[in-house]
C-alpha positions in Angstrom: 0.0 0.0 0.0 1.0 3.8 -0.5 0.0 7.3 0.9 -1.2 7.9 4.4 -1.7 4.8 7.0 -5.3 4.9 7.9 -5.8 4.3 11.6 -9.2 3.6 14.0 -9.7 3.6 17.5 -11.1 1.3 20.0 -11.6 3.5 23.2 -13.1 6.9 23.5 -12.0 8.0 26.7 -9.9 10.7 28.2 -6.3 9.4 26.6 -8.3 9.1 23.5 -8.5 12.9 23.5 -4.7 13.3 23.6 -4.1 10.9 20.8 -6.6 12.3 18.4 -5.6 16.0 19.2 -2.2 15.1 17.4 -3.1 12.0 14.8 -5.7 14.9 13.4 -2.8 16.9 12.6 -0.1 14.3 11.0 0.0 14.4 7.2 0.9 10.7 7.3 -1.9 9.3 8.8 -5.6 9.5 8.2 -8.4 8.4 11.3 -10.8 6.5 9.9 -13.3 5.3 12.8 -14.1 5.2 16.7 -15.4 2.4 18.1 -16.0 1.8 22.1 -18.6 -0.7 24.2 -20.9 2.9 24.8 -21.5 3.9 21.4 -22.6 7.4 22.4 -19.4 8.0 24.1 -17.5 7.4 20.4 -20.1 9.1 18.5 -19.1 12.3 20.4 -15.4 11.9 20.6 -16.2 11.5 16.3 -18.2 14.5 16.2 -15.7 16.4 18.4 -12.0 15.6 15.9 -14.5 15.5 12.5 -14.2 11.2 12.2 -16.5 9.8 9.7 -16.9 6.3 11.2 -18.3 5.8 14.9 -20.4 3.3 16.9 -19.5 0.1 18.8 -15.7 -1.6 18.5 -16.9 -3.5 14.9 -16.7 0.4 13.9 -12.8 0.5 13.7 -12.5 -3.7 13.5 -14.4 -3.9 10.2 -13.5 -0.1 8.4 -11.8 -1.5 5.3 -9.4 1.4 5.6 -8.0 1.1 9.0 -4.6 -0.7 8.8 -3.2 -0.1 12.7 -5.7 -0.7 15.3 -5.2 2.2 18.3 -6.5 0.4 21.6 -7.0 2.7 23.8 -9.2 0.2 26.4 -8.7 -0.3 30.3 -5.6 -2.7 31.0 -7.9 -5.7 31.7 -9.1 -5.1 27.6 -5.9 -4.8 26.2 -4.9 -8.4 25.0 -8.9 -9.1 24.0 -9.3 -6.1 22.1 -5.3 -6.6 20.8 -6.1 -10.3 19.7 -9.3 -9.4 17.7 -7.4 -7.0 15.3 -5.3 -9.4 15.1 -7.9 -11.5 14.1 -9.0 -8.9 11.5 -5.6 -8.7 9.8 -5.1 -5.1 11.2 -1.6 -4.1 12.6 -2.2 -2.9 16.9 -0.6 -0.2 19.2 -1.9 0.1 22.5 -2.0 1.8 25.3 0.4 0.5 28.2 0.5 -2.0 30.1 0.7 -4.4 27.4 -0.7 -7.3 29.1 -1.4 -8.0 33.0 0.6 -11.3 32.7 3.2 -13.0 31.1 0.8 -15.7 29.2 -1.5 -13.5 27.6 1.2 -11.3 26.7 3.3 -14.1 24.9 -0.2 -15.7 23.3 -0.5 -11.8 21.8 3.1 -11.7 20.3 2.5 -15.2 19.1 -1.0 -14.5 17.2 0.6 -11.2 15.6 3.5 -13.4 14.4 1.5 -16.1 13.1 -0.9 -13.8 11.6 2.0 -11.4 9.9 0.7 -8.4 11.5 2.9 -6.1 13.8 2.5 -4.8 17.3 3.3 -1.5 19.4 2.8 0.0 22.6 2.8 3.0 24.8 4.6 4.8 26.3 6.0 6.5 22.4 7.5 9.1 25.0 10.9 7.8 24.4 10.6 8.9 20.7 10.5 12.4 21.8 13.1 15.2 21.4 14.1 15.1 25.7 15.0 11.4 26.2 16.1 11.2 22.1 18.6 13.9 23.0 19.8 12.2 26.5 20.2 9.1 24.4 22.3 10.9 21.4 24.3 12.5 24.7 24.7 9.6 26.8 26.0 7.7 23.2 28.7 10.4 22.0 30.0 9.9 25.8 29.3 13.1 27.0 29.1 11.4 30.6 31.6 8.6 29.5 30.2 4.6 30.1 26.7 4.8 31.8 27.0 2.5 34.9 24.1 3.2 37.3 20.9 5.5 37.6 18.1 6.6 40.1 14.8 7.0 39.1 11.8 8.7 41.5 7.9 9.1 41.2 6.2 10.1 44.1 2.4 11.8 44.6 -0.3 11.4 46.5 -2.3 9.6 43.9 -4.7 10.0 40.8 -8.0 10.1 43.3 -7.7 13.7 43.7 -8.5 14.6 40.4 -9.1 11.3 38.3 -12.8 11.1 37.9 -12.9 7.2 37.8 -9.5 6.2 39.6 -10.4 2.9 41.0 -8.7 0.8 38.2 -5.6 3.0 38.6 -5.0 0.9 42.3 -6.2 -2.4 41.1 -4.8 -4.8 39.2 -2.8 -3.8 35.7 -2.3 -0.5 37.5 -1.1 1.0 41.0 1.8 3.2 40.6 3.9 -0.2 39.1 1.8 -0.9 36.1 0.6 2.6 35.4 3.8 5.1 35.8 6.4 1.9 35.7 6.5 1.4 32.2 7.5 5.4 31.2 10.8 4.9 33.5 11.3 1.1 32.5 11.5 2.0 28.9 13.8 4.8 29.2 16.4 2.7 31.5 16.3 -0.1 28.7 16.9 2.7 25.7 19.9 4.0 28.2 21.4 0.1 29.7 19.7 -2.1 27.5 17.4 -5.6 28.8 16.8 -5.8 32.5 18.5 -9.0 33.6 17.4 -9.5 37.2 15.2 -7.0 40.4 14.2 -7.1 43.7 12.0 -4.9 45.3 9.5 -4.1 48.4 5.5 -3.2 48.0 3.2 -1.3 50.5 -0.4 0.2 51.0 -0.3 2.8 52.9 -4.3 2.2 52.8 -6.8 -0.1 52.1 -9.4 2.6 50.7 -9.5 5.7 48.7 -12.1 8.4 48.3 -12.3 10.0 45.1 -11.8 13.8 44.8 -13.6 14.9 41.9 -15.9 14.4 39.4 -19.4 12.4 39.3 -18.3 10.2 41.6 -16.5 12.7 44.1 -16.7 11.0 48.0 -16.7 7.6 46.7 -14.8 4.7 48.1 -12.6 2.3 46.4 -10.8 -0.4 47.9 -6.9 -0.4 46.9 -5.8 -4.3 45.5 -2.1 -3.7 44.9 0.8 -2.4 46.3 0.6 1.9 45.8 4.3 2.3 46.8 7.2 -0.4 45.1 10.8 0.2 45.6 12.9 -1.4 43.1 15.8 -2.5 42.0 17.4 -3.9 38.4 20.1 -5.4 37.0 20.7 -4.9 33.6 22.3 -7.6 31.1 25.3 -5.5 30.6 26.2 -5.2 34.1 24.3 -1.8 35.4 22.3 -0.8 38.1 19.4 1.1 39.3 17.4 2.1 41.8 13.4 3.0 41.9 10.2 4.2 43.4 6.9 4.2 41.8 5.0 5.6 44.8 0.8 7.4 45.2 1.5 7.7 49.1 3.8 10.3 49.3 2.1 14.2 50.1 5.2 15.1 48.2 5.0 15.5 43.9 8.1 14.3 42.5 7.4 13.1 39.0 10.3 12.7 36.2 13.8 12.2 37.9 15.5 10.4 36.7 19.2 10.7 36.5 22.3 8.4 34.9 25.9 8.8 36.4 28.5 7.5 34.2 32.4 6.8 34.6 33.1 11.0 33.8 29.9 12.6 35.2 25.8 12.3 35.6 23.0 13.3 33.4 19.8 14.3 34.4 17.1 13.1 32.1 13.6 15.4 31.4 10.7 14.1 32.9 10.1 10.5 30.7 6.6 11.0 30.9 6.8 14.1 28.6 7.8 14.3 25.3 10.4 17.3 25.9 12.4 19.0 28.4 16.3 20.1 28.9 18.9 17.7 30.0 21.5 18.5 32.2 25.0 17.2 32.9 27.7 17.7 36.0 30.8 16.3 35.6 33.7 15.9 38.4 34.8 19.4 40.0 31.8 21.0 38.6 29.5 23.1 40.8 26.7 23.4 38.8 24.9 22.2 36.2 25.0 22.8 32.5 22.2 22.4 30.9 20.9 21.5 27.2 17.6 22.2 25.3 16.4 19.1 23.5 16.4 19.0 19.9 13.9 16.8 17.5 9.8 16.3 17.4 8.1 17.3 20.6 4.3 15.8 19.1 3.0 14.2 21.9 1.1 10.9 22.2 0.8 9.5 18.6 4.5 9.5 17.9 4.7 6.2 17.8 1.7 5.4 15.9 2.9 7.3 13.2 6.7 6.1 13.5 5.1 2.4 13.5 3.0 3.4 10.5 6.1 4.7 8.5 8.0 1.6 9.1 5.4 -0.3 7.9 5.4 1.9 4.8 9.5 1.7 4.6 9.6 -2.2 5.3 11.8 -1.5 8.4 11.4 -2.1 11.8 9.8 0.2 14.1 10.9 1.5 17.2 7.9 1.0 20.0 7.6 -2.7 19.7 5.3 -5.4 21.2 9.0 -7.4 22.1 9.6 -4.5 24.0 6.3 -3.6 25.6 6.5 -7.2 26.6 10.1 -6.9 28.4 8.6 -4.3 30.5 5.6 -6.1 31.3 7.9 -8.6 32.0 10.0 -6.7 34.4 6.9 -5.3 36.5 5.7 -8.5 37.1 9.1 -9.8 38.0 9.2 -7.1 40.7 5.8 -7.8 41.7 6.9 -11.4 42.2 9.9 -10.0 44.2 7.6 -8.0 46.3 5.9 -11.7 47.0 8.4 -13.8 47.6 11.0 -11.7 49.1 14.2 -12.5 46.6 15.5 -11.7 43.2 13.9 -12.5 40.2 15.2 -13.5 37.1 13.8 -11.8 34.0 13.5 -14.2 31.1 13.1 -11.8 28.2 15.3 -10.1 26.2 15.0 -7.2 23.5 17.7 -4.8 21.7 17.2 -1.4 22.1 16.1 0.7 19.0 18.2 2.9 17.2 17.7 6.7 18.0 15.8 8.8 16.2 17.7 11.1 13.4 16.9 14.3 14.6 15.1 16.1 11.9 12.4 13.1 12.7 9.3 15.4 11.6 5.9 14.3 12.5 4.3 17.1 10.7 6.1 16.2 7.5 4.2 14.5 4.5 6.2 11.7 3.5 4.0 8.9 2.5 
């Protein structure tokens, strides 16, 4: 096929928003249909962006014209909703976590194999001009051979403003599943596969109230750990050290920084598509900072860098393989959390290739 990749939807709900905001606007990529279980819900998103095709999730499944599949479902839907555009022949990227366990996450990357279709996933953040330009740093050696790095993410949780947080401390989710996977992916782009972790897990309660919304004063009950402290071994040798945390009355979101044998790097926030970097070498007293250079698009990156590749015949950068390695790393420190020990992480995947920096989103090319 030529021309723009024609993509649908199978989710309408907040994140759907932020993905249609910017796939509106790429040259290279057409959206052809919404589907989602409450057919109202996409016939408004539809009306909102101007999308011909709405209704129930046969709307995107069965539009002749849609060749990647965008599921944007709760975590729980992911590999259903995956495996059925699979079923239809129709390339997927979805929303993170990939799976909720190791099984259904293999059975996924075996169906799309079998069926010669391709797979991505979120988070697309790493694609972005801030961690793209840590990574072009960190590889020129500005802060010599990377050895070890710290990574933090602490709030009080999503119930304050989410206006349906429940899933967000249940299973698939808590700070782990749902923040996990932006950090995860950036230390594998920086150290490569995670080889082995250990961590510890906490509630500081067993109930939450949401804050806002419909639903404001409601109680939820709280299923899995909302603070993890981790740490991983990589294959090649390095180290770090994390915390995925909703109990802390402190905000800290997007440290993350990587020391090296000639100096540390602090990363932008990997949650965020931009963002300066900054360095501080030996002797130094303060830090010199960096503006990021390359695409700053937000969510929908990836879609459209999957959706080029497929064009090219080359291999995309936000792969299933490596959605799965992350998957399988959270629930390798969720075991650890369990059994009190190390885990061994069984997977394996090579990190992509950096972007070249005039990487344009809002290019034509197709």
């Amino acid at each position: 096929m030529s021309g723009p990749i024609g993509v649908g939807l199978i989710g309408a709900g907040t994140i759907s928003k932020q993905y249609l905001q910017n796939l509106t606007t790429f040259p290279d990529i057409v959206v052809h249909s919404i589907g989602d279980v409450y057919e109202p819900v996409a016939k408004e998103r539809a009306a909102e962006f101007g999308i011909e095709t709405s209704g129930g999730v046969e709307a995107t499944l069965g539009h002749p014209d849609v060749e990647i599949v965008i599921n944007l479902t709760i975590p729980a839907a992911h590999v259903e909703v995956a495996l059925a555009a699979v079923a239809a022949a129709k390339h997927v990227w979805s929303e993170k976590p990939f799976s909720l366990d190791r099984a259904s996450g293999l059975s996924l990357l075996a169906a799309a194999d079998k069926a010669g279709v391709r797979l991505g996933s979120a988070p697309d953040t790493f694609l972005g001009a801030g961690l793209q330009t840590a990574r072009r740093m960190i590889e020129r050696g500005d802060i010599g051979v990377p050895l070890t790095a710290l990574t933090l993410m602490q709030s009080p949780g999503p119930e304050s403003w989410h206006p349906n947080p429940a899933f967000l401390f249940q299973e698939g989710a808590g700070p782990l599943f749902d923040i996990g996977p932006y950090y995860l992916t950036t230390l594998m782009q920086t150290f490569g596969s995670v080889s082995r972790v250990a961590a510890l897990g906490s509630k500081s309660r067993d109930t939450r109230v949401i804050g806002s919304g419909a639903k404001a004063g409601e109680r939820f009950d709280v299923t899995v750990p909302s603070h993890v402290s981790a740490i991983a071994e990589f294959e090649g040798g390095q180290s770090s050290q994390s915390i995925f945390s909703f109990d802390s009355p402190m905000d800290r979101h997007g440290f993350v920084e990587v020391t090296g044998t000639e100096g540390t790097m602090s990363f932008p926030d990997p949650n965020n598509f931009d963002g300066e970097i900054r360095v501080k070498h030996a002797g130094e007293a303060e830090w010199t900072s960096y503006p990021a250079v390359g695409s700053t698009s937000s969510r929908g990156s990836g879609v459209l860098e999957m959706g080029r590749a497929i064009r090219a015949g080359r291999p995309h950068r936000a792969t299933g393989e490596l959605a799965y390695h992350v998957l399988d790393t959270m629930v390798s420190i969720s075991e650890s959390i369990d059994r009190h020990s190390f885990v061994e992480v069984a997977s394996s995947v090579a990190a992509a290739p950096a972007l070249p920096e005039d990487w344009d989103p809002t290019a034509a090319t197709l």
